[in-house]
N, C-alpha and C positions, 0 to 999 in steps of 0.2 A: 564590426558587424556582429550580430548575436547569433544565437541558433536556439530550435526549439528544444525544450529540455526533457529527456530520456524518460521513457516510463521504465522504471529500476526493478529489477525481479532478485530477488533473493536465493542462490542456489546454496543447497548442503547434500545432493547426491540421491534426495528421498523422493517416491512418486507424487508427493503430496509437493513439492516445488516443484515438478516437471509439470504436472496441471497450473501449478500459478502463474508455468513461465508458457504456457497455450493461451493462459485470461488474456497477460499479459501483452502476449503478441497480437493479439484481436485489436486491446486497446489502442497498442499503439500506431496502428494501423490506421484505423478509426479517426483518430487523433493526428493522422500523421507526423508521428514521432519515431525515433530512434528508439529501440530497445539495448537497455545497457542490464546485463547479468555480470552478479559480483559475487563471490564466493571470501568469505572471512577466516582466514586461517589462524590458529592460534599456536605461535611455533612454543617449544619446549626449548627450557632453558638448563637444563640438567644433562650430564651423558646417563646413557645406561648399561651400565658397567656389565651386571647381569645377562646380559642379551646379547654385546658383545656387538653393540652399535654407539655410535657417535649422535650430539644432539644436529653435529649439521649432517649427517648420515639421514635423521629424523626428520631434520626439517626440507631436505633435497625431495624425499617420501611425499610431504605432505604438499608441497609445491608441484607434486606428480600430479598426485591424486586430484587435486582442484584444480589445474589444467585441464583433467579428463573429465572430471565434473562439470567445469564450464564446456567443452566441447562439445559435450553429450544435450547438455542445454541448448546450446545453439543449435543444435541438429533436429531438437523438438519444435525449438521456435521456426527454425528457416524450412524446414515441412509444415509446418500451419500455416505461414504466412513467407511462400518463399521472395518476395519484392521487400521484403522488411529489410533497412539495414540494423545489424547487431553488433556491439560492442562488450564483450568479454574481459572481466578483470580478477585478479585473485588479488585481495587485501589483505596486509598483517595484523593484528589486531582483535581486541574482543569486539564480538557482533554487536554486540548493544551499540557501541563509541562509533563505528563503522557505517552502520545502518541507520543513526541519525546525521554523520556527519553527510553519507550520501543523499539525505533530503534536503541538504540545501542546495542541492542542483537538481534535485528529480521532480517531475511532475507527478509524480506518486509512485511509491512504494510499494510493490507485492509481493506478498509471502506466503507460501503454503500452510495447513493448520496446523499440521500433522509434522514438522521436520525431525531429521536425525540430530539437530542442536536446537539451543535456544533459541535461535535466529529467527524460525519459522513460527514457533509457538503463541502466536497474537493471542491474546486474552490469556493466554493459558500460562507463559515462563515470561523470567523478566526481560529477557531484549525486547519481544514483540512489546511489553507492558511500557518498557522505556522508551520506545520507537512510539507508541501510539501518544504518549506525555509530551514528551521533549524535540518532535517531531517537529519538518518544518512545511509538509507536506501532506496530502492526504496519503495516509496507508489502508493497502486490501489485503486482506487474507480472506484465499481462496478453498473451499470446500467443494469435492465432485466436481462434475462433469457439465452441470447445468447448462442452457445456453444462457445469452440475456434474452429471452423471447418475452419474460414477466417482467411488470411492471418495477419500476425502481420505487421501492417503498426507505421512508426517513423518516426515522422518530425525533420528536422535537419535545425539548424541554423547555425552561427560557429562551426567548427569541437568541437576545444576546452572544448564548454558548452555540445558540444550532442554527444561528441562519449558514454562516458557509457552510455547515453540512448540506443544507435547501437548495443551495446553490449548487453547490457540487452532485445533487441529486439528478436537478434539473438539466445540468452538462452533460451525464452520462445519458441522461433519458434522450436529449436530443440528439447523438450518438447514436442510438441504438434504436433509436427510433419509437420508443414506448413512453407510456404516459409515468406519470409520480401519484404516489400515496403520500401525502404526510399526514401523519399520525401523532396525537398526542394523545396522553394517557391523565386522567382525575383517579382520586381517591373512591376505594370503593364504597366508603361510609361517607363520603361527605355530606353535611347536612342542609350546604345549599341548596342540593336537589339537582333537580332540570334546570334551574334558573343560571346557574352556574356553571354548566355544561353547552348552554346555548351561545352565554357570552365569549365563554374562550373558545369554542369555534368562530364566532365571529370574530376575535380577535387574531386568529389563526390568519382565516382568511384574507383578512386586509393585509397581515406581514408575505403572506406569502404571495398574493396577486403583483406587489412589487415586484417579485422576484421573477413570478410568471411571468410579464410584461417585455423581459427581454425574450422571451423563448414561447414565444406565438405558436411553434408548431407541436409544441409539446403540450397533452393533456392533462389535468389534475384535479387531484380533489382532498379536501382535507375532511379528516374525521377524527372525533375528539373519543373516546371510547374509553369507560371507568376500568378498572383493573389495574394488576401487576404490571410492570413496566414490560418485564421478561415474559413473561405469559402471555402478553397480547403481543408484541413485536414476534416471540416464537409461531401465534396463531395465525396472523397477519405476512410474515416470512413465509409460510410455506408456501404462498401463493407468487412468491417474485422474483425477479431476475437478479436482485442487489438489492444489500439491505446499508442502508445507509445511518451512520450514530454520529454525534458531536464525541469530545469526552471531558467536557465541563460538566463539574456537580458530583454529589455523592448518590442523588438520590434520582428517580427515572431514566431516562435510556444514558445519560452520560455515568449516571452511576453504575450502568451494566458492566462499567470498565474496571471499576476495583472491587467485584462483588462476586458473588458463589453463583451467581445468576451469567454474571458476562465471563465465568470460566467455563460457563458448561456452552454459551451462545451458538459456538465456532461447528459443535456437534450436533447441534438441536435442529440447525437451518441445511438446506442443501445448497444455499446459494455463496454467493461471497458476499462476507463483511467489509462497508468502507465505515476509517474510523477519519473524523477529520475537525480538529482541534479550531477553537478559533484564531483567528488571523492566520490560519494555513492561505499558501500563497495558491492560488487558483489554477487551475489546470491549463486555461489560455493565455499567463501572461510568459511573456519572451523579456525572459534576461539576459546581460551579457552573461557568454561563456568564461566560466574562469577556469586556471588549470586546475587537475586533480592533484592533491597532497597526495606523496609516495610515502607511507611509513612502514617501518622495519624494514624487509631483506623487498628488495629489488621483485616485485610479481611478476607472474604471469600475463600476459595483456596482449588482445589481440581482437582486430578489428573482421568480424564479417561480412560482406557483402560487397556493394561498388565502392567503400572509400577504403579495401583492403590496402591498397597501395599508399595511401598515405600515412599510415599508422606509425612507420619511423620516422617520416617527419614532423607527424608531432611528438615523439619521444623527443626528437632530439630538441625540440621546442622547449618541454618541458624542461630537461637538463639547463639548456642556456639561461631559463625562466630561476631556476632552484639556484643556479649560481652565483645572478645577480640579484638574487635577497628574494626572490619572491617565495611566498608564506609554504 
């Protein structure tokens, strides 16, 4: 039997992931999913002589502290959405390795803009940069307090790199109950003209009416508009509830991801950013469940809400699982 897969929220202690893990719980709500909050530890491998502590002294510390990190989390989520169930885990490992390896169970990934580690920093440090690359999943990083009451706007560059973002635009809109922008951007000199601007909207339209066609209740409209990629997705952002990117290409909205434009994005806008790669796996499809890989020292892990009770018998699942070979 399978189960639906987690919307994963990213803790590291900071206000700015206690907002992604409130997005977070809305969604998964919405969505009817489980929320799984994971905290990344990175233990120390050295004693410190100087201080007149031990590294397992240090790392007993740090297995403290991301307990109470995660606990604090759940207590934000299960006050926003108290019918939600939540699953809490502390990871060994660096964020980046951590954070992509949990997208291959997660129905998307969210991180705050602003974190106390790399982990949080989407656009801005390298986990979020590696998380949005080598991801298997859509990721959101979350900025303020917005609600989703505005529209879900998606910049598109080649169809190719941005239909699943259209897709996933169109999933959240139906969700949330609001209509889509998609938005693509021409050159501001081009010397096509109007003649050129008319065709790639219509070209727009016919990829994206496919897409419409599953989602009848969802309203849309596409607009082709000359400019910076950054400068109009910023102008066009301030009006929405979610802003939606591919991150195929160096140049238009996928290139906001390796550019001085897509580091400043995450402060320009007040909404959340979804980054969503192509052949990211969809938000509605149901996989089988597999188990979670334990690495390093033994986490923290602890299930909230009605399947409290069952949380040691799947540890102990696990164990019998890791014994007889399994990955």
């Amino acid at each position: 039997m399978g189960r639906r897969e987690p919307v994963v929220a990213g803790v590291d202690g900071s206000e700015s992931a206690l907002r992604a893990v409130r997005w977070a719980a809305g969604e998964a709500v919405r969505n009817e999913r489980p929320l799984r909050l994971v905290h990344a530890c990175v233990p120390p491998d050295h004693d410190y002589p100087n201080l007149e502590v031990t590294a397992a002294e240090v790392r007993e510390a740090m297995w403290a502290t991301a307990a109470g990190r995660l606990e604090t989390a759940a207590e934000v989520a299960r006050t926003s959405e108290p019918s939600l169930k939540i699953e809490a885990e502390a990871r060994s490992g660096d964020p980046r390795v951590l954070l992509v390896d949990e997208s291959w169970r997660a129905a998307m990934v969210v991180l705050g803009s602003r974190g106390l580690t790399g982990a949080g920093r989407l656009l801005l440090g390298s986990s979020g940069l590696a998380l949005a690359v080598h991801g298997h999943c859509p990721v959101i990083v979350v900025r303020g307090d917005r609600s989703g009451s505005g529209p879900v706007l998606v910049g598109v560059d080649d169809w190719s790199g941005s239909a699943a973002a259209v897709r996933f635009a169109f999933e959240e809109a139906s969700t949330l109950g609001v209509p889509v922008t998609v938005l693509k951007t021409l050159p501001e000199n081009d010397p096509a003209g109007s003649a050129a601007q008319e065709l790639s909207l219509r070209s727009l339209e016919k990829h994206v009416d496919w897409v419409a066609s599953g989602f009848p209740q969802v309203l849309s409209e596409c607009l082709v508009v000359r400019g910076r990629s950054g400068r109009v997705l910023t102008e066009y952002g301030g009006r929405a509830g979610l802003i939606v990117v591919g991150n195929r290409g160096h140049s238009g909205f996928g290139g906001l991801l390796l550019g001085s434009v897509g580091q400043e994005l995450p402060g320009r806008v007040p909404c959340p950013v979804a980054v969503v790669r192509p052949g990211a796996l969809p938000t509605f499809v149901i996989r089988r469940e597999e188990p979670l890989t334990v690495r390093g020292e033994r986490p923290h892990q602890a299930v909230f809400g009605k399947d409290r009770g069952n949380a040691d018998d799947r540890d102990q699942g696990d164990t019998r699982r890791a014994r007889d070979g399994a990955r």
